[in-house]
C-alpha positions in Angstrom: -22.9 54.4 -17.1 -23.0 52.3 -19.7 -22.2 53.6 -23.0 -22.5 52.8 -27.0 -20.8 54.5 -29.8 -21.0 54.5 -33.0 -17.5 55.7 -35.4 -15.6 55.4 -31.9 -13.0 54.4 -33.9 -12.5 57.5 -35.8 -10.4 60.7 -34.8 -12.2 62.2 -32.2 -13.7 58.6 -31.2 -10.6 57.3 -30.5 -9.8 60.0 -27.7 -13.2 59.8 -26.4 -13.5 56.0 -25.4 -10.3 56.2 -23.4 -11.7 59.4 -21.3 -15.3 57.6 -20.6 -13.6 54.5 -19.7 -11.0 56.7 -17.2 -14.0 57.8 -15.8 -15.7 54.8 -15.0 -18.1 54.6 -17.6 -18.2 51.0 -19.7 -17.9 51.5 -23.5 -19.5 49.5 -26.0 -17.9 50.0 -29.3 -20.0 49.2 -32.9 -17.4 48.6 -35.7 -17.1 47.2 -38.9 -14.3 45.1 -38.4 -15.0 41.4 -37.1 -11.8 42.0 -36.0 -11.8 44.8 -34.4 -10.3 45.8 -31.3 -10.6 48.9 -28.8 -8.5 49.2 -26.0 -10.3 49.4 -22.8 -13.8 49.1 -24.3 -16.1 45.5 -26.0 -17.1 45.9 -29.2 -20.4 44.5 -31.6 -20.1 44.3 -35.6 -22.7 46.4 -37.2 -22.8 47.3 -41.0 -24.0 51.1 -40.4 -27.2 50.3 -42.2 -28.8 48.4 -39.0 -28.4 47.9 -35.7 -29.7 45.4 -33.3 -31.8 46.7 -30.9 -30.4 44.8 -28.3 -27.0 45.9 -28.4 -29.1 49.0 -27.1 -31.2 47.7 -24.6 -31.1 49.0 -21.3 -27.6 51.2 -21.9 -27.4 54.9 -20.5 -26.4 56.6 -23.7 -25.5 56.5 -27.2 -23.0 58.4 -29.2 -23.1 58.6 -32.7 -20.2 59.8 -34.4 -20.3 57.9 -38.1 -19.5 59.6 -41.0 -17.3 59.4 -43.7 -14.7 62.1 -44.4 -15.2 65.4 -45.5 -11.7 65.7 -46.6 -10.2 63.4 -49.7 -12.0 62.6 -53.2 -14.3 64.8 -54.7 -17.6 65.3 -54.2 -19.0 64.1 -56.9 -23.1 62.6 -56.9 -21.9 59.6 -56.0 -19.4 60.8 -53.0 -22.1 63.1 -51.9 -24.5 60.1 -51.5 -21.4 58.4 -49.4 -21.4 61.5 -47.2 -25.2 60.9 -46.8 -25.6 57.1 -46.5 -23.1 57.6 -43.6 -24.0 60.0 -41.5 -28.3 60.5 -42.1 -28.4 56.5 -42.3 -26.2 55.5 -39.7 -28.3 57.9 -37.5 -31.6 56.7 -38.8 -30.7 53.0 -37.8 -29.4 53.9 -34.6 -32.8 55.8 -33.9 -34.9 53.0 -35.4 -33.3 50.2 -32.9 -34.0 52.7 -29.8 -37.5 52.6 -31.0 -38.0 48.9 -31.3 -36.9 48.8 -27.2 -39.5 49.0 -24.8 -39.6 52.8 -23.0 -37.7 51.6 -19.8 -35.2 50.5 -21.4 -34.1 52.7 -24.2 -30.9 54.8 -23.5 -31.7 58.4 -21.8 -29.3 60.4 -24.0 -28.5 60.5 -27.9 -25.3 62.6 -28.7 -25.2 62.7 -31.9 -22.6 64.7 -34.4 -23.6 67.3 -36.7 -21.3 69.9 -38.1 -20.8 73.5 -37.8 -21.6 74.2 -41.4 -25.3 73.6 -40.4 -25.1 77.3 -40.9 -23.7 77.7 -44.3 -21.2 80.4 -45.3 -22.5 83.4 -43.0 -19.6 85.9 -43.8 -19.6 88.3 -41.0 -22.5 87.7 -39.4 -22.3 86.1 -35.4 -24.3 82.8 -35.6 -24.8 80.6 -32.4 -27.1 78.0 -31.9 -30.3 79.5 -33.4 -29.3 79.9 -36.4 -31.3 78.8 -39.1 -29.8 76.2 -41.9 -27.7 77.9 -44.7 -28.0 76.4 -48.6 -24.7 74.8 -48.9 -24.6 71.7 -49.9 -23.1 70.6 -46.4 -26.0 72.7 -44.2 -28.3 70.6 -46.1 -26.6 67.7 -45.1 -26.5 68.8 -41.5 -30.1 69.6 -41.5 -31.0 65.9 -42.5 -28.6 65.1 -40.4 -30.1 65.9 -37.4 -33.5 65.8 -38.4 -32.4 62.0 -38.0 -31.1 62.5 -35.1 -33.9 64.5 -33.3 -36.4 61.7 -34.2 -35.5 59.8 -31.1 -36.9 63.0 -29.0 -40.1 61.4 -29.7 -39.4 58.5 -27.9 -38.4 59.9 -24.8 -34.8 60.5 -25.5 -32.8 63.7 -24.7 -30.6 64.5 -27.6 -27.9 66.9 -28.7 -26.4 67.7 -31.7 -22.4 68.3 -31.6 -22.3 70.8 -34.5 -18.4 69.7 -35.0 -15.9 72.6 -36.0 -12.6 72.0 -37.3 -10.6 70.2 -34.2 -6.9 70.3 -33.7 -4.7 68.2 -32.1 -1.2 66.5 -33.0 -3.1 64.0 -34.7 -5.5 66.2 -36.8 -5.0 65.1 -40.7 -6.6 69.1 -41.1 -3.7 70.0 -39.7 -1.3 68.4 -40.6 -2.2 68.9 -44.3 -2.6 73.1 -43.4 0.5 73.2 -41.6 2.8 71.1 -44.8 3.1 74.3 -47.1 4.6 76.0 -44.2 6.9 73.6 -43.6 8.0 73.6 -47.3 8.4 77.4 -46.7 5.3 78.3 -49.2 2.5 78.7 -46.4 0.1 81.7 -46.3 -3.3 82.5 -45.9 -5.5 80.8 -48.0 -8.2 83.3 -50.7 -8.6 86.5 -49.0 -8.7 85.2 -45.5 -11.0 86.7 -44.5 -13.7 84.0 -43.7 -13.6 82.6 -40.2 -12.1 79.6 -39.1 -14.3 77.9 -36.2 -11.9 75.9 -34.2 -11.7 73.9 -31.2 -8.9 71.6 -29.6 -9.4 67.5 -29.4 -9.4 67.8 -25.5 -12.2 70.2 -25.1 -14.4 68.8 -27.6 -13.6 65.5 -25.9 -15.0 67.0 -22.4 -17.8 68.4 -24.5 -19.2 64.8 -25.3 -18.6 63.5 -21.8 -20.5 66.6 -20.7 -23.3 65.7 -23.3 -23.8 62.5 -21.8 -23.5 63.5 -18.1 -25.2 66.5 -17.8 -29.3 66.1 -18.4 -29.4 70.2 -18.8 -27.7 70.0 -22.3 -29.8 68.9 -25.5 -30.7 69.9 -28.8 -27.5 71.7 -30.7 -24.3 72.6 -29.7 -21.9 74.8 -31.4 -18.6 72.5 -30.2 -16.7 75.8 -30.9 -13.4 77.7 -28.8 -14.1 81.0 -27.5 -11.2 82.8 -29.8 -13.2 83.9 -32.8 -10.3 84.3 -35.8 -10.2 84.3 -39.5 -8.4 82.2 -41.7 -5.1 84.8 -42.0 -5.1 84.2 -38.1 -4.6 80.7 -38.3 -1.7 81.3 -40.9 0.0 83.4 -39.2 -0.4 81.9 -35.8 0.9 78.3 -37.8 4.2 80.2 -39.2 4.8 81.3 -35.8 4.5 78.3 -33.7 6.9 76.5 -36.6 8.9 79.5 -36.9 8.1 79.6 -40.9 7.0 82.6 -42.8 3.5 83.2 -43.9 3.5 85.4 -46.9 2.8 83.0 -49.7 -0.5 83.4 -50.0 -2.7 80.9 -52.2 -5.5 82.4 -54.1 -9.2 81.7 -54.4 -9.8 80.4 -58.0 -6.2 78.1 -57.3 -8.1 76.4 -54.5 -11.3 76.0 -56.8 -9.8 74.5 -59.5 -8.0 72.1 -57.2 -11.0 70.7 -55.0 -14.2 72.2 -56.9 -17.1 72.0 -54.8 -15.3 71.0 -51.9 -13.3 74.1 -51.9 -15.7 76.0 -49.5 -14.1 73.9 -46.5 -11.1 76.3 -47.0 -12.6 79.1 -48.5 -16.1 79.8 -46.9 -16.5 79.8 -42.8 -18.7 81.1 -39.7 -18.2 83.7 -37.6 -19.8 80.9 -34.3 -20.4 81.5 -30.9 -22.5 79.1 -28.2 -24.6 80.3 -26.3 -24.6 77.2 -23.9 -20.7 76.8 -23.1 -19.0 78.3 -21.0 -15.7 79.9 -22.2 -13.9 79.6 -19.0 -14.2 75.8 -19.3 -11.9 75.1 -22.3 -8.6 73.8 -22.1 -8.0 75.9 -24.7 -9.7 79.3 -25.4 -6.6 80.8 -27.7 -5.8 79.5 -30.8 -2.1 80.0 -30.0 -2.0 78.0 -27.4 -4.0 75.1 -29.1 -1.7 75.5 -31.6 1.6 75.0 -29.7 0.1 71.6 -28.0 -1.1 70.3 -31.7 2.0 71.3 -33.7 5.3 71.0 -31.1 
């Protein structure tokens, strides 16, 4: 097949070009940088505004994976307008060039990414697929999201929605920033921990995407989560164990508020998800220990 994404060069892009290409797909990279290069696939400059159509003509698929990070500055109006721009935008352009190609030759399959947090902070409660949107300022952004995305059913093509939990590998900046206090020997849950951490490891959602593409069963969302439901006092532990570091320093709520504001519900709000369309025996890694091991050895 021949392939186009969109943010390939991001975290998760970065591990998926190398696995299409080992499977003898062609990727087609659209970057930023004139000078951009991606080992083992050719790339086109876009400005995530627009998108030639013909850089779209006649391919197999299209992944989508722009957006700017969650993680960093506040979000402020204007940083919650970046979030926005780059992620409903990028999508809207993306569908807007499939629809200036004639029928036969637009791409069969849009996998676009969307986040978990379509959802909201559900407490308790099981969510999966159906769920309806939550109020949080990210589920609305998720909705709009892909509401973009879902646009490009109308013209014929199959599309699913990657709702994105938090994904850990050795390279996961997440990660690495949750496992530095335990390091430092002040790590511990975070609030109550309570609220549920939906997790998955880089190499299964990875397979996830090349299963997007591949298989013409899957569309609409996707909760790209691991089997192993835990909170967020699992993952603490489970972190002090695999680095042999204690976990009893627990950082409260209002601490982590007054720190990051708004964005604080990343750490301090969750969902209890489950998919209804994976199949657990599948993953790489079902058990957050295990993912854990491979990400932090």
């Amino acid at each position: 097949m021949r392939i186009v994404l969109a943010g390939a060069t991001g975290f998760i892009g970065s591990a998926l070009v190398p696995a299409l290409t080992g499977a003898g797909h062609e990727a087609v990279v659209l970057t930023r940088s004139r000078t951009g290069n991606v080992e083992g696939a050719s790339t086109a400059v876009w400005d995530g505004r627009s998108v030639d159509e013909m850089l779209l003509d006649g391919v197999d698929a299209v992944v989508n994976l722009s957006g700017a990070t969650l993680a960093g500055r506040r979000w402020t109006a204007r940083r919650k307008r970046e979030l926005r721009s780059s992620r409903v935008g990028s999508t809207s352009a993306i569908v807007d060039a499939i629809g200036r190609l004639r029928p036969e030759r637009r791409p069969r399959v849009l996998v676009n990414a969307s986040g978990i947090d379509f959802a909201g902070d559900t407490g308790d409660e099981i969510v999966d697929e159906s769920v309806p949107p939550g109020e949080t300022f990210l589920a609305r952004l998720c909705v709009e999201w892909e509401a973009a995305a879902l646009a490009a059913e109308r013209l014929g093509v199959r599309v699913v929605l990657m709702r994105t939990s938090v994904v850990l590998s050795r390279d996961a900046l997440a990660l690495r920033l949750m496992a530095l206090p335990f390091r430092l020997l002040v790590g511990g849950r975070l609030g109550s921990g309570r609220q549920w951490f939906p997790w998955i490891h880089l190499a299964d959602i990875v397979r996830l995407y090349v299963s997007a593409i591949e298989d013409d069963g899957l569309k609409g969302p996707l909760d790209a989560v691991a089997p192993e439901a835990v909170r967020q006092s699992d993952v603490a532990r489970e972190i002090g164990r695999v680095l042999h570091r204690p976990s009893v320093v627990p950082t409260p709520a209002w601490l982590v508020k007054l720190g990051l504001g708004e964005q604080s519900s990343l750490l301090l709000g969750g969902q209890h998800a489950v998919s209804q369309k994976l199949d657990a025996d599948a993953f790489l890694y079902p058990r957050l220990a295990d993912a854990l091991v491979e990400a932090l050895r």
